[in-house]
CHARMM-style PDB file with segment names, atoms N, HN, CA, C and O in Angstrom:
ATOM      1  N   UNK     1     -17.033  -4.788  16.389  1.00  0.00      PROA
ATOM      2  CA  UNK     1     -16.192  -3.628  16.605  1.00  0.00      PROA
ATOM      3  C   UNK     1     -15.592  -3.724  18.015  1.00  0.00      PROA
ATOM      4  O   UNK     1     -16.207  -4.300  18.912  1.00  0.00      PROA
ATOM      5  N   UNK     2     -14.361  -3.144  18.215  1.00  0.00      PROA
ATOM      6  HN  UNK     2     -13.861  -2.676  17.486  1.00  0.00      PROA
ATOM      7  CA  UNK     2     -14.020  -3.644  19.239  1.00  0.00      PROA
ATOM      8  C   UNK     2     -12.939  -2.487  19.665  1.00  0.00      PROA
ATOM      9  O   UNK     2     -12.141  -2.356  18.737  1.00  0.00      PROA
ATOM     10  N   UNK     3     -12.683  -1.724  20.603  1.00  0.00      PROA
ATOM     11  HN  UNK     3     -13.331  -1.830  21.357  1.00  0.00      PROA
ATOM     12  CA  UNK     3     -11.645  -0.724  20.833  1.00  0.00      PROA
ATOM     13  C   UNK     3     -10.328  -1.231  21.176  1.00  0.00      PROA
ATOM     14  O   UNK     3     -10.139  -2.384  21.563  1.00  0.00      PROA
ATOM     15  N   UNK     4      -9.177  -0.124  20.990  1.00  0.00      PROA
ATOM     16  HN  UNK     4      -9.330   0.813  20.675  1.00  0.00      PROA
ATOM     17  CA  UNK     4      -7.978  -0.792  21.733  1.00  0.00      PROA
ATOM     18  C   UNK     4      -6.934   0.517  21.939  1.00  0.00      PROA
ATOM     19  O   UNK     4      -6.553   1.189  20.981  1.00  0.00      PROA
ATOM     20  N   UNK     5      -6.593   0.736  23.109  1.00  0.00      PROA
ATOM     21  HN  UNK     5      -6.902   0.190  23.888  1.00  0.00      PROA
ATOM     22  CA  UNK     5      -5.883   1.657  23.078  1.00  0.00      PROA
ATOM     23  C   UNK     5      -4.583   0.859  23.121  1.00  0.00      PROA
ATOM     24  O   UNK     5      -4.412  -0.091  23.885  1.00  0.00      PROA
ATOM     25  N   UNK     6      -3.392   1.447  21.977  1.00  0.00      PROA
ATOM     26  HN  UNK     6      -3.530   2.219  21.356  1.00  0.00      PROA
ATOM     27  CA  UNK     6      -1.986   1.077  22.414  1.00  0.00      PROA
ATOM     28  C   UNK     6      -1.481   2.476  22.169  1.00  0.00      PROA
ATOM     29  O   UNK     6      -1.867   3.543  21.692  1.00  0.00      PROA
ATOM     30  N   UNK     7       0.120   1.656  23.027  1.00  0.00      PROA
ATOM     31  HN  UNK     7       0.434   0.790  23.415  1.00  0.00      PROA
ATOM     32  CA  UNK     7       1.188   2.688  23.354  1.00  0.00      PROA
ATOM     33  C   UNK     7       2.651   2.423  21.832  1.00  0.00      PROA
ATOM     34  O   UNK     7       3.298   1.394  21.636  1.00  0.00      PROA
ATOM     35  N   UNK     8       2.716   3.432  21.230  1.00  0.00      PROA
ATOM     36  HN  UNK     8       2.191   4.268  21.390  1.00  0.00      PROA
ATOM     37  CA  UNK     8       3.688   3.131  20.370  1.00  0.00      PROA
ATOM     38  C   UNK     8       4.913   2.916  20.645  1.00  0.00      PROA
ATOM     39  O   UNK     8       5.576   3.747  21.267  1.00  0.00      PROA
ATOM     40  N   UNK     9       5.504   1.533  20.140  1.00  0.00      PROA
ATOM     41  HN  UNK     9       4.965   0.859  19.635  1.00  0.00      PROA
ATOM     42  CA  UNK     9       6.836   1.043  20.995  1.00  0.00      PROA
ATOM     43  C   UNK     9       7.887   1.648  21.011  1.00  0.00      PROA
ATOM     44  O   UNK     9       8.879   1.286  21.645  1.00  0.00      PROA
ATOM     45  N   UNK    10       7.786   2.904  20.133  1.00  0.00      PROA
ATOM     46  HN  UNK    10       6.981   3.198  19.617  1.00  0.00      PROA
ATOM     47  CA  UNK    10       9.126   3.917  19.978  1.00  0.00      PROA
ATOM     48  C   UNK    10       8.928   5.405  20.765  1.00  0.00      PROA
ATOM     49  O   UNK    10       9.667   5.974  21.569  1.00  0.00      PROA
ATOM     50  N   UNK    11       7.608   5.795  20.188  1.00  0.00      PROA
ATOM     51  HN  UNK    11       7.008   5.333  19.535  1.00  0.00      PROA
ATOM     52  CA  UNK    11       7.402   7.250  20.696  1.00  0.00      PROA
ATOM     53  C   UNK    11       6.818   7.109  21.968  1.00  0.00      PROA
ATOM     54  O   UNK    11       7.208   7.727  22.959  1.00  0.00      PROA
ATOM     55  N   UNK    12       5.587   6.044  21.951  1.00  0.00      PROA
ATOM     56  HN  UNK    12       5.270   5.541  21.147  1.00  0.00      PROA
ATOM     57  CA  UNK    12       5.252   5.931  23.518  1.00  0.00      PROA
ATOM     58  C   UNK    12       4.092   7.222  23.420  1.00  0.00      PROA
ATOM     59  O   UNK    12       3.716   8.010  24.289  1.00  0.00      PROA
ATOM     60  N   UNK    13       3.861   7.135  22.563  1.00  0.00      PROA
ATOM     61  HN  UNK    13       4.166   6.495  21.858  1.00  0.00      PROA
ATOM     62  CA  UNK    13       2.139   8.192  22.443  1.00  0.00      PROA
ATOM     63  C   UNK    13       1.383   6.761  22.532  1.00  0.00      PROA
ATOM     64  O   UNK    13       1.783   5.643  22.207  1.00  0.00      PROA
ATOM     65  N   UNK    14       0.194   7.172  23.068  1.00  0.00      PROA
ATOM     66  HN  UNK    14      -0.130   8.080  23.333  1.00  0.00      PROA
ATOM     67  CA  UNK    14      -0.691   6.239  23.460  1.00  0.00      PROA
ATOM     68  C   UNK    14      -1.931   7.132  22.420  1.00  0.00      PROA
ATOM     69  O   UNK    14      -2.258   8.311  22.558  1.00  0.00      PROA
ATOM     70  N   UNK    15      -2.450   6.153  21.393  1.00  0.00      PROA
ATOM     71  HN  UNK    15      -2.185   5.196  21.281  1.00  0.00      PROA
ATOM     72  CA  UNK    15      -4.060   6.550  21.095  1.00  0.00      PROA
ATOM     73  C   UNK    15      -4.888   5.538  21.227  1.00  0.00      PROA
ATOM     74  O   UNK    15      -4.409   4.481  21.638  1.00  0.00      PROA
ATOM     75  N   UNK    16      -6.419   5.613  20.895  1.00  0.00      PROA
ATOM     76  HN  UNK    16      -6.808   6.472  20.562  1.00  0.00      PROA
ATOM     77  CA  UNK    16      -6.783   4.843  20.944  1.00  0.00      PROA
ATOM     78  C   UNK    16      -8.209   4.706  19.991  1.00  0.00      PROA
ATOM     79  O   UNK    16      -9.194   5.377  20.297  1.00  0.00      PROA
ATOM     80  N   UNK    17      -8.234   3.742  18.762  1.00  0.00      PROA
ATOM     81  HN  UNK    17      -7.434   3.196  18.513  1.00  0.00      PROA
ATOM     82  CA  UNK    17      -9.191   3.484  17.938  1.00  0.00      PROA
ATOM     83  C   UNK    17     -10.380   2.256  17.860  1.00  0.00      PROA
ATOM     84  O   UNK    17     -10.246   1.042  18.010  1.00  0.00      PROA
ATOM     85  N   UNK    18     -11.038   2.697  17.699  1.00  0.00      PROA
ATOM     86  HN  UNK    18     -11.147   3.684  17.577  1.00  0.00      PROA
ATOM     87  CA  UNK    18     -12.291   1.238  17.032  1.00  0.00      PROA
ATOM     88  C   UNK    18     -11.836   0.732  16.034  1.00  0.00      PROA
ATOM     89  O   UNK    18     -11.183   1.444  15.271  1.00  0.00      PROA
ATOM     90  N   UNK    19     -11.985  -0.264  15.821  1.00  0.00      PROA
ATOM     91  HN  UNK    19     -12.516  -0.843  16.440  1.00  0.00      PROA
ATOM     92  CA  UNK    19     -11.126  -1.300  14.856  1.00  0.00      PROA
ATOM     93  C   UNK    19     -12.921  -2.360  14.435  1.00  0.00      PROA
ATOM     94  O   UNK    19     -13.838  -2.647  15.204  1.00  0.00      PROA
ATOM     95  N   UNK    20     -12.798  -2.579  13.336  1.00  0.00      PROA
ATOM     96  HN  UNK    20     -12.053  -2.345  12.711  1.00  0.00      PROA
ATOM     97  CA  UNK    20     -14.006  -3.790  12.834  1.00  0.00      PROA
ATOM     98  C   UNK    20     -13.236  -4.890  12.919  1.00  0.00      PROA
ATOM     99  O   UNK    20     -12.807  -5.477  11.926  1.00  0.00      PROA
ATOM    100  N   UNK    21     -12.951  -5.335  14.450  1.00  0.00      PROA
ATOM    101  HN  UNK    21     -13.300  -4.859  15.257  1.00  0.00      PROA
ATOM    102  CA  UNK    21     -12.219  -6.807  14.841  1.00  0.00      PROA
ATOM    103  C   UNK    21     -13.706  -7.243  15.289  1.00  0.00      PROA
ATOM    104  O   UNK    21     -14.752  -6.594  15.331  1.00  0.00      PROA
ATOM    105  N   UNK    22     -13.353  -8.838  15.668  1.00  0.00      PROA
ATOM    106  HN  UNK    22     -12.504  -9.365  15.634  1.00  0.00      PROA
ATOM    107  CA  UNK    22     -14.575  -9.577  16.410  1.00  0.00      PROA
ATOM    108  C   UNK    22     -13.103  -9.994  17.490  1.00  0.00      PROA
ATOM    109  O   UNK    22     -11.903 -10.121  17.249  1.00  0.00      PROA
ATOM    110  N   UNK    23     -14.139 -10.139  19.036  1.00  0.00      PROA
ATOM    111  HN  UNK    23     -15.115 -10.036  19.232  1.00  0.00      PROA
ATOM    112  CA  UNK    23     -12.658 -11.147  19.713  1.00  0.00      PROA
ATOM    113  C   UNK    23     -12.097 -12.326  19.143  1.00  0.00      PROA
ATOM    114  O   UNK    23     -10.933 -12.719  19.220  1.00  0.00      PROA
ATOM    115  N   UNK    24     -13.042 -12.826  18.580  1.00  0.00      PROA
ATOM    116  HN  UNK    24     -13.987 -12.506  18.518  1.00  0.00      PROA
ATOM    117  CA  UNK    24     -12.668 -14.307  18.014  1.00  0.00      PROA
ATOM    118  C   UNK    24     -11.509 -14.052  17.262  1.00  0.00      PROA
ATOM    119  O   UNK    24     -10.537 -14.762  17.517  1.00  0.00      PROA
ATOM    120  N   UNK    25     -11.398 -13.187  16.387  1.00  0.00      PROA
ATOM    121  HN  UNK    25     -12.188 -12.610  16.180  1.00  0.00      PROA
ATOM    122  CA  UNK    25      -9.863 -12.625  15.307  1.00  0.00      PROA
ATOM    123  C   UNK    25      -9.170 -12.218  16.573  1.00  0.00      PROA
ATOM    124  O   UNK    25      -8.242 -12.941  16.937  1.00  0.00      PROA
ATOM    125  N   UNK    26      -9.502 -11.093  17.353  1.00  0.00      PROA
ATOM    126  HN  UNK    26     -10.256 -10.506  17.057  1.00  0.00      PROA
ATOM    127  CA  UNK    26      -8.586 -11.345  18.131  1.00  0.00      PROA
ATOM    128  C   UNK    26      -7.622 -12.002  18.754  1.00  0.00      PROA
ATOM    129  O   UNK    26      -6.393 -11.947  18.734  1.00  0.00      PROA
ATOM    130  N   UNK    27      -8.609 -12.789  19.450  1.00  0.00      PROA
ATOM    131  HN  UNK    27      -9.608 -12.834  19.467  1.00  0.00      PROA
ATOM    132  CA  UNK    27      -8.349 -13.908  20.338  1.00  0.00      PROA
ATOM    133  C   UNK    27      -7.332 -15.109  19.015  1.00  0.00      PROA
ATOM    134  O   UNK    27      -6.169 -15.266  19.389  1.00  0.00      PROA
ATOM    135  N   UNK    28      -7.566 -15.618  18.100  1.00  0.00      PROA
ATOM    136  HN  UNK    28      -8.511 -15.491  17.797  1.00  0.00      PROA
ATOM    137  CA  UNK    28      -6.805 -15.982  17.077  1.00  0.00      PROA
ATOM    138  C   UNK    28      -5.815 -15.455  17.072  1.00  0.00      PROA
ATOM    139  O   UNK    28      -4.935 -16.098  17.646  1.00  0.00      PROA
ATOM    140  N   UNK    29      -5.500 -14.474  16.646  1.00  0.00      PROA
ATOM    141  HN  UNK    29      -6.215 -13.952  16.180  1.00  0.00      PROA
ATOM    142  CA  UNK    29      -4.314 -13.564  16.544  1.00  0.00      PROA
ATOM    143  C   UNK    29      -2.988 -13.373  17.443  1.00  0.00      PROA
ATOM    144  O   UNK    29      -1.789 -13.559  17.235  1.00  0.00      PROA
ATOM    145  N   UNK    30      -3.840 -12.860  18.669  1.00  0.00      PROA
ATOM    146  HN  UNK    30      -4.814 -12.708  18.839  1.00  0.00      PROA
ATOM    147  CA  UNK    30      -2.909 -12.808  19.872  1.00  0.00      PROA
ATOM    148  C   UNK    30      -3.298 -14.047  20.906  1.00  0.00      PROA
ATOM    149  O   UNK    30      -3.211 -13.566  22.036  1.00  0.00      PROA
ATOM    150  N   UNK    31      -3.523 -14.844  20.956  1.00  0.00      PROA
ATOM    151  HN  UNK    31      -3.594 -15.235  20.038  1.00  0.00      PROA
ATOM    152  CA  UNK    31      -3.591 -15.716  21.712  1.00  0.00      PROA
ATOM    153  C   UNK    31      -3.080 -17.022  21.095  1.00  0.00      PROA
ATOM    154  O   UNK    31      -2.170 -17.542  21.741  1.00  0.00      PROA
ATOM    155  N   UNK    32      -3.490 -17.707  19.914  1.00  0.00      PROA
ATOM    156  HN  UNK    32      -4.229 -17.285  19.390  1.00  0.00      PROA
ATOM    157  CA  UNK    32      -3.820 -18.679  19.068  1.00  0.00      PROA
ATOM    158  C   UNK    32      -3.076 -18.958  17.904  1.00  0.00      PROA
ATOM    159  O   UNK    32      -3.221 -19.976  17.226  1.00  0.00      PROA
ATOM    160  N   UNK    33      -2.103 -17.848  17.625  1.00  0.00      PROA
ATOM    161  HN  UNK    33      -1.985 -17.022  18.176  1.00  0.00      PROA
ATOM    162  CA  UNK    33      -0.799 -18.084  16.877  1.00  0.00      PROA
ATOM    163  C   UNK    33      -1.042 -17.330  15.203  1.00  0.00      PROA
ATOM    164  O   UNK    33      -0.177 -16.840  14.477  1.00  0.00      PROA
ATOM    165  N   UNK    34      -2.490 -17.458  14.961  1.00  0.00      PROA
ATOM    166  HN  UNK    34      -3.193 -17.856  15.550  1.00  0.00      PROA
ATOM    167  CA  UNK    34      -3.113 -17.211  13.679  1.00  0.00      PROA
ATOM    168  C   UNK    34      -2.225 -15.741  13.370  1.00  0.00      PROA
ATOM    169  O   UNK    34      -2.037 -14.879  14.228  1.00  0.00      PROA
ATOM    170  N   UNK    35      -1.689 -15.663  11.822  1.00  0.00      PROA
ATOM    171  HN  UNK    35      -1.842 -16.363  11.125  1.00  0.00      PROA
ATOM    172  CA  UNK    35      -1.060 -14.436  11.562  1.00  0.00      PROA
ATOM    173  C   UNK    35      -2.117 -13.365  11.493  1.00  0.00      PROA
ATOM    174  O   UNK    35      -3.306 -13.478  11.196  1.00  0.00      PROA
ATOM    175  N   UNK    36      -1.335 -12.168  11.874  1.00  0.00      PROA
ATOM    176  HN  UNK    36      -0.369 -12.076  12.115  1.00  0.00      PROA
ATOM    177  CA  UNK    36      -2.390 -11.138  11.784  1.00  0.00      PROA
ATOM    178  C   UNK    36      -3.131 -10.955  10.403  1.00  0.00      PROA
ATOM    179  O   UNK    36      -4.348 -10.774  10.375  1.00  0.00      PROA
ATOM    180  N   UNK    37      -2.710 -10.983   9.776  1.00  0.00      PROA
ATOM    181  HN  UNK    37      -1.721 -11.130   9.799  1.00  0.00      PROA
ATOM    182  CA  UNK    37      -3.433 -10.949   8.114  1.00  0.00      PROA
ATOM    183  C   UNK    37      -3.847 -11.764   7.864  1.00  0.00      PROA
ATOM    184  O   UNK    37      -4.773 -11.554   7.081  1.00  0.00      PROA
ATOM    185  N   UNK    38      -3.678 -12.955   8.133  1.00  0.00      PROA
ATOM    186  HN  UNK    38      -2.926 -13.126   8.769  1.00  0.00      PROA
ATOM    187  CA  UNK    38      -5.050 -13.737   8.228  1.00  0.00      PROA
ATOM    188  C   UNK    38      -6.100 -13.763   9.216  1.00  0.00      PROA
ATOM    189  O   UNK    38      -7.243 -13.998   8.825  1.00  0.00      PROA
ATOM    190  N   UNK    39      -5.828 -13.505  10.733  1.00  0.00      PROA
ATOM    191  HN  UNK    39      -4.900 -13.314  11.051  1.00  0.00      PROA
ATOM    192  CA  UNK    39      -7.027 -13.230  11.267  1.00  0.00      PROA
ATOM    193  C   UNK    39      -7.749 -12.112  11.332  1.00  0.00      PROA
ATOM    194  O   UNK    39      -8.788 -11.959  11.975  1.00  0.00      PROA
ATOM    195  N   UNK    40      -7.240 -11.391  10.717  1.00  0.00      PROA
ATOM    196  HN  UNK    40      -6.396 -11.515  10.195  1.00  0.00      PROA
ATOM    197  CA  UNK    40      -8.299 -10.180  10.421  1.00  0.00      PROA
ATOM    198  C   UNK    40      -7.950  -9.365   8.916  1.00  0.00      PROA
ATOM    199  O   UNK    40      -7.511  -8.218   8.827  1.00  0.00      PROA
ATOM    200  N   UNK    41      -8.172  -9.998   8.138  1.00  0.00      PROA
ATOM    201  HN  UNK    41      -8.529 -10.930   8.210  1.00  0.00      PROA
ATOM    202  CA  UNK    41      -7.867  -9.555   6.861  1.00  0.00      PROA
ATOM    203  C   UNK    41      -8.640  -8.267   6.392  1.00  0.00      PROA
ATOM    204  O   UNK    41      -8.012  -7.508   5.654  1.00  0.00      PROA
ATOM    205  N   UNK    42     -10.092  -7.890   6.777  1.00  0.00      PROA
ATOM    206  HN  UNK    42     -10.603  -8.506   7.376  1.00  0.00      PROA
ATOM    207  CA  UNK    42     -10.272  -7.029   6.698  1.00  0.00      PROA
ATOM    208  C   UNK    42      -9.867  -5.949   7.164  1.00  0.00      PROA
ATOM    209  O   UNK    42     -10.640  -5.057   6.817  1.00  0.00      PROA
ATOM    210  N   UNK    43      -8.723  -5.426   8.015  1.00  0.00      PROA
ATOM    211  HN  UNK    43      -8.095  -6.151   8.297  1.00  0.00      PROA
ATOM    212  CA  UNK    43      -8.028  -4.388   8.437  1.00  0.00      PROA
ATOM    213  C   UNK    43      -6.895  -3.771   7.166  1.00  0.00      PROA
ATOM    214  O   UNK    43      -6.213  -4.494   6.439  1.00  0.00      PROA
ATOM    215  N   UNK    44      -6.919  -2.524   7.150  1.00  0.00      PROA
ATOM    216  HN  UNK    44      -7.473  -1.938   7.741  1.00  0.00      PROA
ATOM    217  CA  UNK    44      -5.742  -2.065   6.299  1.00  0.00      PROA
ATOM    218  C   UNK    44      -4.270  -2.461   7.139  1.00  0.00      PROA
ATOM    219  O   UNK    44      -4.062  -2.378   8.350  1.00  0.00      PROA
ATOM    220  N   UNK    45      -3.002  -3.084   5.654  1.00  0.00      PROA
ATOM    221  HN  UNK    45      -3.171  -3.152   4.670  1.00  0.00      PROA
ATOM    222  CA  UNK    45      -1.657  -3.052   6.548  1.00  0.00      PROA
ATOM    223  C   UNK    45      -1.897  -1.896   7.630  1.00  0.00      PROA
ATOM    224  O   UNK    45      -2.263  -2.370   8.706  1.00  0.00      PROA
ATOM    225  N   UNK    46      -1.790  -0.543   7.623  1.00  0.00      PROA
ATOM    226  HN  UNK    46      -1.493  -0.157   6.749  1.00  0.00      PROA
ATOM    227  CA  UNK    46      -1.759   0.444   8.609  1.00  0.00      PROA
ATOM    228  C   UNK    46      -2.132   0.105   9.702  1.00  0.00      PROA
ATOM    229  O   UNK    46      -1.248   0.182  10.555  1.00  0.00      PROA
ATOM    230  N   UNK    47      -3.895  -0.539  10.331  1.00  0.00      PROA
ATOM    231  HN  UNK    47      -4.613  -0.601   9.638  1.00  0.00      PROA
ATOM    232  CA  UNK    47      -4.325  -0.596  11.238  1.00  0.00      PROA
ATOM    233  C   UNK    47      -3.862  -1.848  11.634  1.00  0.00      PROA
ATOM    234  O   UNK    47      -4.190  -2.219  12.761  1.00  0.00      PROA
ATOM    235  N   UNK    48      -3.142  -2.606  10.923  1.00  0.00      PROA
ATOM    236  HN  UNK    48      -2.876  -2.305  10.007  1.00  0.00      PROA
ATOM    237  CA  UNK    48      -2.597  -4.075  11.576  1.00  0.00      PROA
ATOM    238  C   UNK    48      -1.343  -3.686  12.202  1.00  0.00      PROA
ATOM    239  O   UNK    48      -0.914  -4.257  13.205  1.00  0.00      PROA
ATOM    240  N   UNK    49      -0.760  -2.739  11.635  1.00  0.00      PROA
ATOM    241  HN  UNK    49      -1.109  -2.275  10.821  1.00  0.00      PROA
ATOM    242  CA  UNK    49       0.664  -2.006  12.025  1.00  0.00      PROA
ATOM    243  C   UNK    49       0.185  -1.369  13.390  1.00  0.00      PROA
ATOM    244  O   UNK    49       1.024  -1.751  14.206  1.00  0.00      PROA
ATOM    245  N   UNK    50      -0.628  -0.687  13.957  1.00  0.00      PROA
ATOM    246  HN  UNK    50      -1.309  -0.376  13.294  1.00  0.00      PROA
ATOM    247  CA  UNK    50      -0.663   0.141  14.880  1.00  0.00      PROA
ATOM    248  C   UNK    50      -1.360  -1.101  15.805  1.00  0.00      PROA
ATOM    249  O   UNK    50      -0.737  -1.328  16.842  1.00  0.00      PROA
ATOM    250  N   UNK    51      -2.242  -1.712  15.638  1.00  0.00      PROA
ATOM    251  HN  UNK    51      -2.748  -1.528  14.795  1.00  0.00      PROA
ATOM    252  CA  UNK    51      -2.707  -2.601  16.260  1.00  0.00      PROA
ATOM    253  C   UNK    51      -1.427  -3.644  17.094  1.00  0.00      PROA
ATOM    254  O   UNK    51      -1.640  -4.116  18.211  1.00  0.00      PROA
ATOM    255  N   UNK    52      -0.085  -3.885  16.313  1.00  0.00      PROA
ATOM    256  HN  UNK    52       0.088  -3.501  15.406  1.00  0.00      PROA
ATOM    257  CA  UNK    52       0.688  -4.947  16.870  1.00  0.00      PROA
ATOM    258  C   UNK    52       2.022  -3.724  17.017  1.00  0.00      PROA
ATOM    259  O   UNK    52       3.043  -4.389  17.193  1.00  0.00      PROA
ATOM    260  N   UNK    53       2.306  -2.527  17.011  1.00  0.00      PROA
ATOM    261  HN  UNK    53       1.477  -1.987  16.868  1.00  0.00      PROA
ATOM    262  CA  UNK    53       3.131  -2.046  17.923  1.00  0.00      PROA
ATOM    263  C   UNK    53       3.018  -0.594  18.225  1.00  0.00      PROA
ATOM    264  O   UNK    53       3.978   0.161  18.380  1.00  0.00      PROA
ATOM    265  N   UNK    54       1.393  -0.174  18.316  1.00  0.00      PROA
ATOM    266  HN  UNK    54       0.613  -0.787  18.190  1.00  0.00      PROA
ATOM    267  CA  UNK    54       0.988   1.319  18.862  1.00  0.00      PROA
ATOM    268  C   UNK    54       1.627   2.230  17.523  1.00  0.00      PROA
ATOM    269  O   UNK    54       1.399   3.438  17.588  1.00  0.00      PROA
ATOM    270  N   UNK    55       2.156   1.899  16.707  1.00  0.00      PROA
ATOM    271  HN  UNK    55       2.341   0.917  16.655  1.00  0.00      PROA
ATOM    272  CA  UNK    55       2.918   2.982  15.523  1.00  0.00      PROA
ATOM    273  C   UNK    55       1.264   3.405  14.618  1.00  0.00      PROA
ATOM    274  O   UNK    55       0.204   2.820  14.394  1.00  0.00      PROA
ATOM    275  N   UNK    56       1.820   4.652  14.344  1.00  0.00      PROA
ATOM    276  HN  UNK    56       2.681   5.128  14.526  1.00  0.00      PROA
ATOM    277  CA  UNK    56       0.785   4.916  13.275  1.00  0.00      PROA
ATOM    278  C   UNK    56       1.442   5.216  11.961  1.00  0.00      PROA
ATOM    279  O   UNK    56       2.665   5.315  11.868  1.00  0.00      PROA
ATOM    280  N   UNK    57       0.842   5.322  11.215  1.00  0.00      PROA
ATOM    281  HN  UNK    57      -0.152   5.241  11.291  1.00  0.00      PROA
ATOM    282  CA  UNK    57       1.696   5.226   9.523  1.00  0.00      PROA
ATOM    283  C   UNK    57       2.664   6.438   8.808  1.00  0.00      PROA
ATOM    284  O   UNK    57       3.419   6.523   7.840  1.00  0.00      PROA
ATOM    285  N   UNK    58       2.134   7.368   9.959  1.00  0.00      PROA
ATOM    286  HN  UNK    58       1.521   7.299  10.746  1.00  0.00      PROA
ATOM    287  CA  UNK    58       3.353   8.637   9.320  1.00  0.00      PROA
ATOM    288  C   UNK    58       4.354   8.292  10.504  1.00  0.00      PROA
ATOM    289  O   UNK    58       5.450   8.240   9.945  1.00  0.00      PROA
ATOM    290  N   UNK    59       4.557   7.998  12.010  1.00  0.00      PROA
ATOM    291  HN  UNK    59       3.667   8.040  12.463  1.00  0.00      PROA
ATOM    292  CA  UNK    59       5.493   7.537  12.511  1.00  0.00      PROA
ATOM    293  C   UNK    59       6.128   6.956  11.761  1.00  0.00      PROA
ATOM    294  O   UNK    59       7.097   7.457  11.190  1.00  0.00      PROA
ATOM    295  N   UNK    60       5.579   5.322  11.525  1.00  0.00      PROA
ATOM    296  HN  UNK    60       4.792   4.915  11.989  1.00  0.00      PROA
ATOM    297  CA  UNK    60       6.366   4.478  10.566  1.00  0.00      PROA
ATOM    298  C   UNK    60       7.595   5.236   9.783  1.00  0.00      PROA
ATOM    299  O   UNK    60       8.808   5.042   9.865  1.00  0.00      PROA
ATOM    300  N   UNK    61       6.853   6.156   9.004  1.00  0.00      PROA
ATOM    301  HN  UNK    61       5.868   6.313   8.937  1.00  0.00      PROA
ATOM    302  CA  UNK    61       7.068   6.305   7.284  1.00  0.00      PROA
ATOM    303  C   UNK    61       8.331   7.539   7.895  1.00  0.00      PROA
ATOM    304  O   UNK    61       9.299   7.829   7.191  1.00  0.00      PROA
ATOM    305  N   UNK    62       8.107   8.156   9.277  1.00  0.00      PROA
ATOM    306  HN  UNK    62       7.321   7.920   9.848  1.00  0.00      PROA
ATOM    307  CA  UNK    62       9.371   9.073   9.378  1.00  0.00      PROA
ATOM    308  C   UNK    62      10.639   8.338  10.082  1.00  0.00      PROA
ATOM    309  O   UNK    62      11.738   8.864  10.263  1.00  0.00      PROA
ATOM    310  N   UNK    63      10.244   6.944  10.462  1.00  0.00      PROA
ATOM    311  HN  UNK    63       9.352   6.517  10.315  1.00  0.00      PROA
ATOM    312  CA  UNK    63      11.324   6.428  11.145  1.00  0.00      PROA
ATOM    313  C   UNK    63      12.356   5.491   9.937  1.00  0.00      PROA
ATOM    314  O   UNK    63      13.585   5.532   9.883  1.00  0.00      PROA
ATOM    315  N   UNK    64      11.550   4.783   9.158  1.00  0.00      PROA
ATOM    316  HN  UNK    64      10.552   4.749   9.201  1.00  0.00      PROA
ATOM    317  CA  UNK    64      11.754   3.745   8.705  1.00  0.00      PROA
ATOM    318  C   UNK    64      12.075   4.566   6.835  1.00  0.00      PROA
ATOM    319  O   UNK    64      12.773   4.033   5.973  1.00  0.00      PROA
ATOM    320  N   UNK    65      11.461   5.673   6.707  1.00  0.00      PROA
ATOM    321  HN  UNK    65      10.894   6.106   7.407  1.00  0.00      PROA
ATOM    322  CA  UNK    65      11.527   6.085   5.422  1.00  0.00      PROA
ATOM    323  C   UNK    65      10.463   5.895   4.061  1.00  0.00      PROA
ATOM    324  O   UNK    65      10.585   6.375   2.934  1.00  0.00      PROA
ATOM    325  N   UNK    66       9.410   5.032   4.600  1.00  0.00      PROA
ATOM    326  HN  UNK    66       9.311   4.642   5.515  1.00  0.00      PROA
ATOM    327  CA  UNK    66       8.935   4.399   3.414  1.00  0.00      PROA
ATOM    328  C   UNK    66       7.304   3.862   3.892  1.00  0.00      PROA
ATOM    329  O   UNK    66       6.976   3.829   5.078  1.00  0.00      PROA
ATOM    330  N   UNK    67       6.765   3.628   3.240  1.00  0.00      PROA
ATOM    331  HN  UNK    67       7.032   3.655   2.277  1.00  0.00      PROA
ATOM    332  CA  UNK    67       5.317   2.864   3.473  1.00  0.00      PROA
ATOM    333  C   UNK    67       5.679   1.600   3.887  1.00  0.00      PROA
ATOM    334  O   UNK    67       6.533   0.878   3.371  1.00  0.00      PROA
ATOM    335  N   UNK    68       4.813   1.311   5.086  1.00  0.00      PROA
ATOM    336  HN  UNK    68       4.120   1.897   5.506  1.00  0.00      PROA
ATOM    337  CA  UNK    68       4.936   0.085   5.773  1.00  0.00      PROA
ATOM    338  C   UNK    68       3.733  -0.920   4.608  1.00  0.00      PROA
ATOM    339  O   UNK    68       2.555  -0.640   4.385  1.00  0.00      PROA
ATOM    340  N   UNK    69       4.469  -2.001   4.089  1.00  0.00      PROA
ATOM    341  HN  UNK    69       5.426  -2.228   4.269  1.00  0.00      PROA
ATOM    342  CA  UNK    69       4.028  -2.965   2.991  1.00  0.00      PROA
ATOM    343  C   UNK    69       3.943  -4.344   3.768  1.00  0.00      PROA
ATOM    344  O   UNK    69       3.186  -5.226   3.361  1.00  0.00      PROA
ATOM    345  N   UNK    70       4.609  -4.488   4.716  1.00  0.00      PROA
ATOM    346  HN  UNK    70       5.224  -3.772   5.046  1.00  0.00      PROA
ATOM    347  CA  UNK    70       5.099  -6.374   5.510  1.00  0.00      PROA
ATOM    348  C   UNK    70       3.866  -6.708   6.038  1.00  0.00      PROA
ATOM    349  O   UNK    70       3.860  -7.936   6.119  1.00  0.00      PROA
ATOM    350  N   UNK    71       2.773  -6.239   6.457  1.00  0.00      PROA
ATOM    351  HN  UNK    71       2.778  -5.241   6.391  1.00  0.00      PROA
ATOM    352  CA  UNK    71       1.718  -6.882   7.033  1.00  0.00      PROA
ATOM    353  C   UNK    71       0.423  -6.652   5.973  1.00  0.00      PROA
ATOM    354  OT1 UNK    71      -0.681  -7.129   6.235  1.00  0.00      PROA
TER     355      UNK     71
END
């Protein structure tokens, strides 16, 4: 388990959640090139979404219109 506070790249609200990452997925992920869905596949799209640009899923869904499906 591992915490992370981000800042959402649009609204710029900052929260911050526990996530069931290990660094190693981490470190894969953002360091190591590994796609996010594959290095941590156990995360919902949602928490992979907020994890790589601070958005949370009703942001998303009021900016964009729709359920975020791409990750």
């Amino acid at each position: 388990m591992q915490t992370f506070t981000m800042r959402s790249i649009l609204s710029g609200i900052e929260t911050t959640k526990t996530l069931d990452v290990t660094k190693q997925q981490y470190n894969d992920w953002k360091h190591n090139g590994v796609l996010i869905q594959k290095a941590m596949p156990q995360l919902s799209a949602d928490d992979r979404e907020w994890l790589m640009t601070g958005m949370h899923a009703v942001e998303w869904d009021n900016i964009f219109g729709g359920k975020n499906e791409s990750v």
